[in-house]
Kinemage of the C-alpha trace (Angstrom):
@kinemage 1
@onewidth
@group {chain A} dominant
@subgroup {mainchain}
@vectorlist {calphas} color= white
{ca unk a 1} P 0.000 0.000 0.000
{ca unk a 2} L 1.386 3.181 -0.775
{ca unk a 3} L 1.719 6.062 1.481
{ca unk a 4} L -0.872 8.540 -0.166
{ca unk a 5} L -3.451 5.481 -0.234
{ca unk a 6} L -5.791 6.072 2.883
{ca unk a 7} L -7.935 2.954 4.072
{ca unk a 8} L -10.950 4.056 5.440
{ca unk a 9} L -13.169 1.338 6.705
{ca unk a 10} L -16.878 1.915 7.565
{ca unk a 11} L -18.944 -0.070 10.604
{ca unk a 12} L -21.439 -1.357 9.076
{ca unk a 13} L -25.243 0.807 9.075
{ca unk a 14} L -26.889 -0.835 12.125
{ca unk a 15} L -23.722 -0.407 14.266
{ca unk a 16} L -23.436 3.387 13.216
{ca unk a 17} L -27.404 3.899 13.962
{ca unk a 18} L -26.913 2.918 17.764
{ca unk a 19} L -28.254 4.695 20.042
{ca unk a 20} L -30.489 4.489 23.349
{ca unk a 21} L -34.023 3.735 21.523
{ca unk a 22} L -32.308 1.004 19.290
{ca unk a 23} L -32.456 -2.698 19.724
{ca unk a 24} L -29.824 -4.625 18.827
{ca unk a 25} L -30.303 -5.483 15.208
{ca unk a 26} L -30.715 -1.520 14.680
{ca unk a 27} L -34.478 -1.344 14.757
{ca unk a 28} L -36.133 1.391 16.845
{ca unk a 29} L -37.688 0.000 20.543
{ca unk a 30} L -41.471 1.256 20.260
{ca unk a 31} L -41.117 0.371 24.313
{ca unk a 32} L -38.498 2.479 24.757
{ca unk a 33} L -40.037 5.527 22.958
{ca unk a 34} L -43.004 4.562 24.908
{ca unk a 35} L -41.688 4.576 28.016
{ca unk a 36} L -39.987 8.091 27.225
{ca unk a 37} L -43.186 9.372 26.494
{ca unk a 38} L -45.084 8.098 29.066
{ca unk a 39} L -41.867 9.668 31.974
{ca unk a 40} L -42.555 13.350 29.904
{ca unk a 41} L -45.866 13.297 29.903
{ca unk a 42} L -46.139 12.276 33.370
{ca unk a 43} L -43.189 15.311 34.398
{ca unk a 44} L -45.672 17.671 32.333
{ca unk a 45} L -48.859 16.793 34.058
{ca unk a 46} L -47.248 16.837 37.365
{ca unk a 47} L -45.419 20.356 36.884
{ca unk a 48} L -48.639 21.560 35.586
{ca unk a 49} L -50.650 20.396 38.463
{ca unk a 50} L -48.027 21.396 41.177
{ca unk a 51} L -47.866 25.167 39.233
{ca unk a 52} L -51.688 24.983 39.813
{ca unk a 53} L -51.813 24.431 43.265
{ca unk a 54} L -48.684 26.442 43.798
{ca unk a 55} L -47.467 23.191 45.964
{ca unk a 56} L -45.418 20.231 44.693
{ca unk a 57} L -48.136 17.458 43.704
{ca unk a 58} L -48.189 14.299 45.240
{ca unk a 59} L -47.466 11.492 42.988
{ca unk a 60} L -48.802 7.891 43.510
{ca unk a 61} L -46.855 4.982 44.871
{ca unk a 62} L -48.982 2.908 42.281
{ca unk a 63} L -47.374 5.053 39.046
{ca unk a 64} L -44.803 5.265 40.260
{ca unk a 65} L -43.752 1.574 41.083
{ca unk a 66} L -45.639 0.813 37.353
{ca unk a 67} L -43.750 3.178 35.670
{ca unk a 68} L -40.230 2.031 37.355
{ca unk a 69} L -40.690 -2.171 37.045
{ca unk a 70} L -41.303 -1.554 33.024
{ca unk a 71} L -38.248 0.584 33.433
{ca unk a 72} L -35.917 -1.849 35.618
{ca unk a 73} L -37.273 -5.363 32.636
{ca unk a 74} L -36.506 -3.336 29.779
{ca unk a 75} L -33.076 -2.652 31.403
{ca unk a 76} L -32.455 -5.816 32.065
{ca unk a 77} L -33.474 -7.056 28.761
{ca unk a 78} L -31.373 -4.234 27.070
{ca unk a 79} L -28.136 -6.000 28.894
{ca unk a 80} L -29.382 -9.216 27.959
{ca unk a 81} L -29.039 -9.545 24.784
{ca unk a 82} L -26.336 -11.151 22.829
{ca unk a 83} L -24.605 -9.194 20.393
């Protein structure tokens, strides 16, 4: 190879397309976006609500422990899988 040749190797598209919301044969998680959805639009309606009272809002234990098992599986599950 001569010195002005440059080698420039791509990863392959799935492996550049990573990211958070990604599974890992580089499709999109509809879970994950869900999920994401579900913790802003919960943040919104509680801000809103504790702006309305002037007073933080009381959440409850119920939504919250929901909202955090579906969290804690798909984290597991994330680390789970083979690559």
């Amino acid at each position: 190879m001569a010195e002005d040749e440059i080698l420039v190797t791509r990863p392959p598209r799935t492996e550049r397309r990573r990211g958070p919301f990604r599974e890992a044969d580089g499709k999109i998680s509809a879970i994950r976006i869900l999920m994401l959805l579900w913790g802003v639009g919960l943040f919104v309606v509680w801000t809103t609500i504790s702006l309305y009272h002037m007073e933080p809002a009381v959440i409850d234990g119920q939504l919250l422990l929901f909202g955090s098992s579906i969290v804690l599986y798909k984290v597991g599950q994330k680390y789970g899988e083979k690559k």
